[in-house]
C-alpha positions as CSV (number, residue, x, y, z in Angstrom):
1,X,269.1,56.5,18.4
2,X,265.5,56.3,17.1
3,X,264.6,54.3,13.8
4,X,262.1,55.6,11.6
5,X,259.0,53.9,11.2
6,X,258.1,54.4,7.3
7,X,254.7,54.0,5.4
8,X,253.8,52.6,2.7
9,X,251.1,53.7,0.9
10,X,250.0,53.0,-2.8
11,X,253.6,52.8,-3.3
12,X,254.7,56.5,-1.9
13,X,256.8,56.8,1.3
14,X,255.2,58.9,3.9
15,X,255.8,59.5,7.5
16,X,253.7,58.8,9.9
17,X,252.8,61.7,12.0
18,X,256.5,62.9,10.8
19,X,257.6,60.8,14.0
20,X,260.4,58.6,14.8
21,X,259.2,55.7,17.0
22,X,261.4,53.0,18.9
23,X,258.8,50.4,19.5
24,X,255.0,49.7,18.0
25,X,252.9,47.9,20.1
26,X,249.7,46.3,18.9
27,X,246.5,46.2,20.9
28,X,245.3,48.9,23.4
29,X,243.5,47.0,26.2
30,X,244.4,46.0,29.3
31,X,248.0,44.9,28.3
32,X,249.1,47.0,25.6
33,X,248.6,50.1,27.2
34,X,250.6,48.9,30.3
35,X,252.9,47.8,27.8
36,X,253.0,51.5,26.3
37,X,253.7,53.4,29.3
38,X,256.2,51.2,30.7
39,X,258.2,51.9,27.2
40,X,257.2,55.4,27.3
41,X,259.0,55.5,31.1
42,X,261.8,53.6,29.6
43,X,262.8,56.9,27.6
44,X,261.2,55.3,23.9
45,X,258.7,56.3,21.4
46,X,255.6,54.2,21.2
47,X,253.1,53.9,18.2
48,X,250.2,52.1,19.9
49,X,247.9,50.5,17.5
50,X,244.9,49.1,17.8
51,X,241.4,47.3,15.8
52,X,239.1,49.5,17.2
53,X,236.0,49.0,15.9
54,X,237.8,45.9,13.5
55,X,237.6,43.3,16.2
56,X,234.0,43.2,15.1
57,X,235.4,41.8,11.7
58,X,238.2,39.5,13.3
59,X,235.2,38.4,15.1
60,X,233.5,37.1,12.0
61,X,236.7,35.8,10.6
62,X,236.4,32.4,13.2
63,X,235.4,29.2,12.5
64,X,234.0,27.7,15.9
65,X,234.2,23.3,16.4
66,X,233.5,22.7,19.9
67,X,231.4,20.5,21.9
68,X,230.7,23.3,24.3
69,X,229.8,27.1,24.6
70,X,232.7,28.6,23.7
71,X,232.3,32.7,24.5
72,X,235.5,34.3,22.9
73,X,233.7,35.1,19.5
74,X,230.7,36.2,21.2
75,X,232.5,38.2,24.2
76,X,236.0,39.4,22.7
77,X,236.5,42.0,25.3
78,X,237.9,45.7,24.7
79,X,238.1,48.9,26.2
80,X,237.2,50.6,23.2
81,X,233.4,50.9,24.2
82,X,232.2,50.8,20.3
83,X,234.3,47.2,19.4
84,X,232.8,45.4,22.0
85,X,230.1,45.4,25.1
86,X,232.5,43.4,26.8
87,X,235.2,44.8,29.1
88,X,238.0,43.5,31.8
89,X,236.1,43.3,34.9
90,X,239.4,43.7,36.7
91,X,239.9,40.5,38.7
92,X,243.6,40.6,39.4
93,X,245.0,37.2,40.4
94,X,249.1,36.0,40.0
95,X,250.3,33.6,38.6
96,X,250.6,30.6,41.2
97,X,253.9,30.6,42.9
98,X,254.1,26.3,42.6
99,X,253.8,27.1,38.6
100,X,256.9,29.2,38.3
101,X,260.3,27.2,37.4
102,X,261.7,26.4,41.0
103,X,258.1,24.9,41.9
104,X,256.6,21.4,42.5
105,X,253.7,21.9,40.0
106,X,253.7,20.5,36.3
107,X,253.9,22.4,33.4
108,X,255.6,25.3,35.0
109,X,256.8,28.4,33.2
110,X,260.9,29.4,32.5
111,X,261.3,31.9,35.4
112,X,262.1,31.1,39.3
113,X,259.5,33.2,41.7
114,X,262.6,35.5,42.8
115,X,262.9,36.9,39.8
116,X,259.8,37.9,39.1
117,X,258.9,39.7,42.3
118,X,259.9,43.3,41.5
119,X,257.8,43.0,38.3
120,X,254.8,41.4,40.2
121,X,255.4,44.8,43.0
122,X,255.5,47.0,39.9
123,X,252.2,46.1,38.4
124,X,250.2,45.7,42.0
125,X,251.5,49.5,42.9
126,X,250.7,50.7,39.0
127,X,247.2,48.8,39.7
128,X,247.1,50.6,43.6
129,X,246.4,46.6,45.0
130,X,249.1,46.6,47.7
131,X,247.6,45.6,50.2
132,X,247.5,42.2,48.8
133,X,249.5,38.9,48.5
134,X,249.9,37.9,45.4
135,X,252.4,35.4,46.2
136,X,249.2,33.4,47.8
137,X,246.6,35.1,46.0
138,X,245.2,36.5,49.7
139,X,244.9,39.5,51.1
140,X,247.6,40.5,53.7
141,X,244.9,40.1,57.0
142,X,243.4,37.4,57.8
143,X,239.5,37.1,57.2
144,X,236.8,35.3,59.0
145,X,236.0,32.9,56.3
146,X,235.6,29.2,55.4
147,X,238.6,27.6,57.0
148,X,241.4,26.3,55.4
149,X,242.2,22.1,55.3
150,X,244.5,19.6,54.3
151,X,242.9,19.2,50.7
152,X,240.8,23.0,50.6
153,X,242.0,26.7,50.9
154,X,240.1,29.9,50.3
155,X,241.6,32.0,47.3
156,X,240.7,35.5,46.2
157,X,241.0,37.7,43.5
158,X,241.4,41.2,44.1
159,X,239.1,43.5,41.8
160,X,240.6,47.2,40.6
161,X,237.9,49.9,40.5
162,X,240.1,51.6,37.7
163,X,238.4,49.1,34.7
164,X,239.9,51.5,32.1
165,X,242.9,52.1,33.2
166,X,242.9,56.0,33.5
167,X,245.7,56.9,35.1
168,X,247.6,54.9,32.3
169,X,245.8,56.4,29.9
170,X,245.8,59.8,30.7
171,X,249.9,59.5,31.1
172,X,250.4,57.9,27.7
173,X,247.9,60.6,26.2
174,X,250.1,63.7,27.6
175,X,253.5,62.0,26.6
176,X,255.1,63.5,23.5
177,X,256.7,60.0,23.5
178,X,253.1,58.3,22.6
179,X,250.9,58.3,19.5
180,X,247.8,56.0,18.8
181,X,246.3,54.6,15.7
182,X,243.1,53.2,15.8
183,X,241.2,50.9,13.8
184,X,244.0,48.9,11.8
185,X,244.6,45.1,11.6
186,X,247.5,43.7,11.1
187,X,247.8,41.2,8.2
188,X,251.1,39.7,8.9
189,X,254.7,40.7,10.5
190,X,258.1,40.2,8.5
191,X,261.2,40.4,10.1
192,X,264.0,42.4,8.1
193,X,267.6,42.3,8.5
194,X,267.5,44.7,11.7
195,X,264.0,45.8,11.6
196,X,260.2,44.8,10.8
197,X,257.5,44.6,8.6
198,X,254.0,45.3,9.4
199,X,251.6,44.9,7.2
200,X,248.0,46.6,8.0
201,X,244.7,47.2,7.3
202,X,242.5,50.3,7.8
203,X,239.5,49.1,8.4
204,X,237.7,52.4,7.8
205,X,238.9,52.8,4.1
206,X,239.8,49.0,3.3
207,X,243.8,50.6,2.5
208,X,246.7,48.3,2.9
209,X,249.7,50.1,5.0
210,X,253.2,48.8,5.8
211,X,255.0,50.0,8.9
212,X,258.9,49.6,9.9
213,X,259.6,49.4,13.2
214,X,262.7,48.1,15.1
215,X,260.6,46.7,17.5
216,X,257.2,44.7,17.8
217,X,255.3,44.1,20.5
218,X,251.8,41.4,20.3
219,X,249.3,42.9,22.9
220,X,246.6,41.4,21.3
221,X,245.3,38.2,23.4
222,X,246.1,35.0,22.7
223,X,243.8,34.6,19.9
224,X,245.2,37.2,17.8
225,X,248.1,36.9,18.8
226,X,248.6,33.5,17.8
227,X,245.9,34.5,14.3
228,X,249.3,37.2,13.5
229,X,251.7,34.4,13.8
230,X,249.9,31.8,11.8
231,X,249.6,34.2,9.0
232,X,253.3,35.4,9.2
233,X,255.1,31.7,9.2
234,X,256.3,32.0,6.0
235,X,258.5,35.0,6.9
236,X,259.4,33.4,10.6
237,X,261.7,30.9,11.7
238,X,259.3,29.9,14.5
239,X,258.5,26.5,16.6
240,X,255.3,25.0,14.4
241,X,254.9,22.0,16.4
242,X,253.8,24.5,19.5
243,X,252.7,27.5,17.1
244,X,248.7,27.3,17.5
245,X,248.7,23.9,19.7
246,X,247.8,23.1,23.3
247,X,244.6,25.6,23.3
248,X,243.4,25.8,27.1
249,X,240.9,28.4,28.8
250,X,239.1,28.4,31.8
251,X,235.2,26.5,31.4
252,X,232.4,27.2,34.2
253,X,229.4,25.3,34.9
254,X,226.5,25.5,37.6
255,X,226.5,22.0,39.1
256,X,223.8,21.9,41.7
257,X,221.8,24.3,44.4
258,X,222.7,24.8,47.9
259,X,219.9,25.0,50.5
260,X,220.4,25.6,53.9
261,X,218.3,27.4,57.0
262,X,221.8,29.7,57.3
263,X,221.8,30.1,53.7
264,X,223.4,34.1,54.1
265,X,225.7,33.2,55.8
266,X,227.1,30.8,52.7
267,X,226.7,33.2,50.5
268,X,228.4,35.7,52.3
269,X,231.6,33.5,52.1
270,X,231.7,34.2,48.6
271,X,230.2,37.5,48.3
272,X,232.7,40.9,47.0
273,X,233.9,42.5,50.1
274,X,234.9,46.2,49.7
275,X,238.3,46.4,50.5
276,X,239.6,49.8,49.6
277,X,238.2,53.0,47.5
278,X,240.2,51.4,45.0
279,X,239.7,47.7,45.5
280,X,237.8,44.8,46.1
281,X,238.0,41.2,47.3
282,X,236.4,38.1,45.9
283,X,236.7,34.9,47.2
284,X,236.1,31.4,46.5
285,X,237.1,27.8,47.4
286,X,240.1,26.2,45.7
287,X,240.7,22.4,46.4
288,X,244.6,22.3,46.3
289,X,245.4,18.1,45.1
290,X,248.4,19.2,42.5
291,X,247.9,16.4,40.4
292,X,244.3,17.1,39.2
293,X,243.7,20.4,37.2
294,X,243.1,23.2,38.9
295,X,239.6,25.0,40.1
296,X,237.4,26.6,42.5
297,X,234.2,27.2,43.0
298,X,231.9,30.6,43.9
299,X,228.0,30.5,44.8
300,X,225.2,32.3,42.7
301,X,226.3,33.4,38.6
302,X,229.2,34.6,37.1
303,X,229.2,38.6,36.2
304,X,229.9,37.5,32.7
305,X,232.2,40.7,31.8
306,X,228.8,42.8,32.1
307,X,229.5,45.1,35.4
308,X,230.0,44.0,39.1
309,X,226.6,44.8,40.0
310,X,225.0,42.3,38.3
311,X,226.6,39.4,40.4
312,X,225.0,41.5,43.7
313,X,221.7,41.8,42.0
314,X,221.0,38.2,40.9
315,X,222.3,37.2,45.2
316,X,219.8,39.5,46.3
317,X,217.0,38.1,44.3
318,X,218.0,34.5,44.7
319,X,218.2,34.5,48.7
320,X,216.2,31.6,49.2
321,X,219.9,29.6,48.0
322,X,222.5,29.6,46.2
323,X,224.0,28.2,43.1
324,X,227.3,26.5,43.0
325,X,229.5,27.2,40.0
326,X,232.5,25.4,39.5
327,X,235.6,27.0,37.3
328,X,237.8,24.5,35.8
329,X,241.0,24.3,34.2
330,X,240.9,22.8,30.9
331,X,244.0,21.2,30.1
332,X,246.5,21.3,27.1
333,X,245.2,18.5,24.8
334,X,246.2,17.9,21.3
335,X,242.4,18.1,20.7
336,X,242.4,21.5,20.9
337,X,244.3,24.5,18.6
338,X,244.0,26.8,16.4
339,X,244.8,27.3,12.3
340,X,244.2,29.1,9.1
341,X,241.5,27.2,7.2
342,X,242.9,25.8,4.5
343,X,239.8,26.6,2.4
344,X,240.5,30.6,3.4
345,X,243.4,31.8,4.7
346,X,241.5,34.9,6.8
347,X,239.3,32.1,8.3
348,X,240.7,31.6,11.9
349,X,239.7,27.6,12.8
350,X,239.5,27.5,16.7
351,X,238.8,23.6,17.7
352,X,238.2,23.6,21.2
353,X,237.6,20.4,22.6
354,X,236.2,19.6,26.0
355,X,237.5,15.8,26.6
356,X,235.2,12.7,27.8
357,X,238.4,12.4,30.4
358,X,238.5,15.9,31.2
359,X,234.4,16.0,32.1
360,X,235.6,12.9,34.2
361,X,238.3,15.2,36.2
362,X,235.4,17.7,36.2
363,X,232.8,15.2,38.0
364,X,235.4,14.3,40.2
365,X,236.2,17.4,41.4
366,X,232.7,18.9,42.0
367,X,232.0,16.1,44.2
368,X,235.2,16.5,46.5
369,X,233.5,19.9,46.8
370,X,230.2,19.0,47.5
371,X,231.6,16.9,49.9
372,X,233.8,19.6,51.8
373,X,230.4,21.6,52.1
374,X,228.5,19.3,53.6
375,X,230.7,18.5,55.9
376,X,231.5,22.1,57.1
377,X,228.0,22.9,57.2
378,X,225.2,21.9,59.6
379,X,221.2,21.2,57.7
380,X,222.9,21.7,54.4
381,X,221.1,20.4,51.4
382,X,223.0,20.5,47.8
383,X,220.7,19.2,45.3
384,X,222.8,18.4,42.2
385,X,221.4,19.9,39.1
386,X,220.1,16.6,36.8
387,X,220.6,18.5,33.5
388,X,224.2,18.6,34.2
389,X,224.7,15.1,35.0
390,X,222.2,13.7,32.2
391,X,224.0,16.4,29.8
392,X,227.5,17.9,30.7
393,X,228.5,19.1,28.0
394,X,225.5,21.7,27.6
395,X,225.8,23.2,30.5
396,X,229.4,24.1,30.2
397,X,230.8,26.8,28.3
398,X,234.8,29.0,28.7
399,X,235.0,31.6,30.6
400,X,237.2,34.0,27.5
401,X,240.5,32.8,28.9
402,X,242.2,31.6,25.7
403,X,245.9,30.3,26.8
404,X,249.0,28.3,25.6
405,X,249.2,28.4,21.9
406,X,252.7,30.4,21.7
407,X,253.9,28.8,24.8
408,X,256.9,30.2,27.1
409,X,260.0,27.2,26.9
410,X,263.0,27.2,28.7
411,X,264.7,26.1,24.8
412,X,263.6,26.5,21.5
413,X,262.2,22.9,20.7
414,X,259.9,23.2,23.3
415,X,257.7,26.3,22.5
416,X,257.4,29.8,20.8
417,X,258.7,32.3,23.1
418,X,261.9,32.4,25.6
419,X,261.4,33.3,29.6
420,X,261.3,36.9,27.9
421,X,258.6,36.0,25.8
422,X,260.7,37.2,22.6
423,X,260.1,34.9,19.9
424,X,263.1,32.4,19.8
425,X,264.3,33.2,16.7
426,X,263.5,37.0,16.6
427,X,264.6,38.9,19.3
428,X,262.8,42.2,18.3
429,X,259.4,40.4,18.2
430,X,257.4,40.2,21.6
431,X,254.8,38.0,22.3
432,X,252.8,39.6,25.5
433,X,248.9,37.6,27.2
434,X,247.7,34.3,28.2
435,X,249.2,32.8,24.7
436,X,252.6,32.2,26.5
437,X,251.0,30.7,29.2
438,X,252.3,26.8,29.7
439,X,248.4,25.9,31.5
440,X,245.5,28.0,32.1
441,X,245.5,26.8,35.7
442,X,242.9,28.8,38.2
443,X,243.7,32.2,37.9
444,X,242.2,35.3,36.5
445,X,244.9,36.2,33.6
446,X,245.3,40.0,33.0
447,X,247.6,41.4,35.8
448,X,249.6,37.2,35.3
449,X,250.4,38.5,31.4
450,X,250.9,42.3,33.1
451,X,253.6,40.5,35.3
452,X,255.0,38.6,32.5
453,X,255.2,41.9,30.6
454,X,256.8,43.9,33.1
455,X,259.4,41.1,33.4
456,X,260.3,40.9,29.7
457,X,260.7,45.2,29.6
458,X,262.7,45.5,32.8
459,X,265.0,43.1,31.2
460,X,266.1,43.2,27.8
């Protein structure tokens, strides 16, 4: 039976769109429209809702400390083309199979590898990628590349021509079973006796509205996501000691130039192969040691959300070599979090900082690599850049892979969501993105939270 979703406005009851809805989800990228037409194929009613053009306010509502470039303010991605010039570039990667719960890696997340399967097949067919391993993170052939060792293996990412998502779109659009709100923030959640509250914003004409909904479903990114929480705690019973801690992301820095007479054939180790009208591959080296954070490198500069041209543009005018980039996990580290400031509760604080022991790992890292190269390559020169080593910390910056701060726990004292990502204490309230995520290991994020997502619907 569907439960109606009531508004409030300057005290009068009206309905919304005269509609019944079983579930609201909140954001419309990537994730929450997935999240919408899996509901919508699940036989429910779905009020999507999104910022729109109020993520440029929620921009200016952080407060940045951080010893290095940190891009989420400046690149908050959307595919609303007026919120943001910055869009998913549609690297799909999975989540690494040591990382789920029957694994040898640490900080793994609540759910064995088995179990997860059918939603990781779901999202690659959805996504038309399957023609690829995601079990590995390789495509199913094998490919003349840089060989594989005891300590090194070539990874890849798999890139979906379909940025926007318009076959998900264009179904969710033509359902009866879907409407969309645009341009409303949400202030704060409150969980009822069998319901919720949800208290928005339209950001057009500054009005407050309330929505009740039986269920809630955080699409948001793990910014916002985590920004919703913080300002709802007094109405939750919810895990504070995990609530907004253990910030991780992904940084990037260029570490050094590689000459070398053969110097296309490097770079074509690393270039974007076309690998089906729908699909593309990009590879990079991955140095495998499980007790060090994870990484890889990629030659020449990184896309930067802007279009996958760019990448082929800056190769073609940089022939005579090639930068090396490293990406880097950064760890969970009590350092970094995120909260209200206590000077203004609308102010989001996001400390994010990039450890003396953590540029150590970094250093330590970059030159196992450096060393791999040289000795897989004959008259290679890698001239490490002196700016980085005089000055690290300037020359690195994240990559706008926010994780961790409502982390997935396999029990309620040790995070904010359950394998299901349903808040512990709220079973109606859904936490979906890279904010459940136990590390931010080496992976591009979207279709790992998509798999997560999947997962939690085709089970509860």
């Amino acid at each position: 039976m569907h439960k109606q979703i009531l508004v409030y406005e300057k005290k009068v009851f009206i309905y919304m769109h005269k509609e019944n809805y079983d579930s609201v989800v909140i954001g419309r990228g990537p994730l929450g429209i997935y999240t919408s037409n899996k509901l919508i194929k699940k036989g429910q009613k779905v009020l999507n809702i999104d910022s729109g053009i109020g993520l440029k306010y929620l921009r200016n509502q952080i407060v940045l400390k951080s010893n290095i470039k940190w891009n989420d303010i400046e690149q908050k991605p959307s595919l609303n083309m007026r919120a943001s010039k910055y869009h998913w570039t549609g690297a799909c990667m999975s989540w690494p199979k040591d990382l789920f719960q029957n694994g040898i890696g640490q900080n793994k997340i609540p759910i064995k590898y088995e179990e997860m399967e059918t939603s990781i097949n779901n999202v690659a067919t959805e996504l038309k990628l399957e023609n690829f391993n995601f079990a590995l993170n390789k495509p199913r052939y094998e490919i003349d590349n840089l060989k594989n060792s005891e300590n090194f293996e070539m990874l890849y990412a798999i890139i979906t021509k379909d940025l926007f998502f318009k076959n998900l779109f264009e179904f969710c659009n033509a359902s009866r079973n879907y409407t969309f709100l645009d341009n409303h923030i949400v202030e704060h959640i409150e969980p009822l006796e069998k319901s919720i509250r949800i208290s928005l914003t339209n950001y057009e004409n500054k009005k407050n509205v309330d929505l009740i909904a039986s269920n809630l479903f955080l699409c948001l990114g793990s910014i916002e996501n985590t920004r919703t929480l913080l300002k709802s705690v007094q109405y939750l019973d919810i895990n504070l000691e995990y609530l907004g801690k253990n910030l991780t992301d992904h940084v990037s820095a260029k570490v050094a130039d590689i000459h070398t007479p053969n110097i296309k054939k490097f770079k074509s180790q690393f270039h974007y192969m076309d690998e089906t009208d729908n699909s593309k591959l990009w590879p990079r080296l991955s140095y495998k040691k499980n007790n060090l954070a994870h990484s890889f490198i990629y030659a020449d500069s990184f896309h930067h959300r802007k279009g996958l041209k760019k990448i082929k543009n800056i190769i073609d005018k940089k022939s005579n070599k090639a930068q090396l980039n490293i990406f880097f996990e950064k760890e969970p580290r009590e350092s970094s979090f995120l909260e209200l400031s206590k000077e203004n509760k609308e102010k989001l604080e996001v400390n994010f900082v990039f450890e003396e022991s953590e540029l150590e790992s970094l250093k330590l890292i970059k030159n196992e690599y450096i060393s791999f190269l040289e000795h897989n390559y004959k008259n290679i020169y890698i001239d490490e850049k002196k700016e980085f080593n005089y000055s690290p910390m300037s020359y690195i910056e994240s990559t706008n892979h926010p994780c961790g701060t409502t982390r997935m726990s396999e029990d309620k004292a040790g995070g904010v969501v359950n394998k299901y990502s349903q808040l512990w204490n709220h079973g109606n309230i859904f936490i979906y993105g890279t904010s459940v995520f136990t590390r931010a290991t080496n992976i591009h994020p979207t279709f790992a939270s998509m798999t997560l997502a999947d997962f939690s619907i085709e089970n509860i």
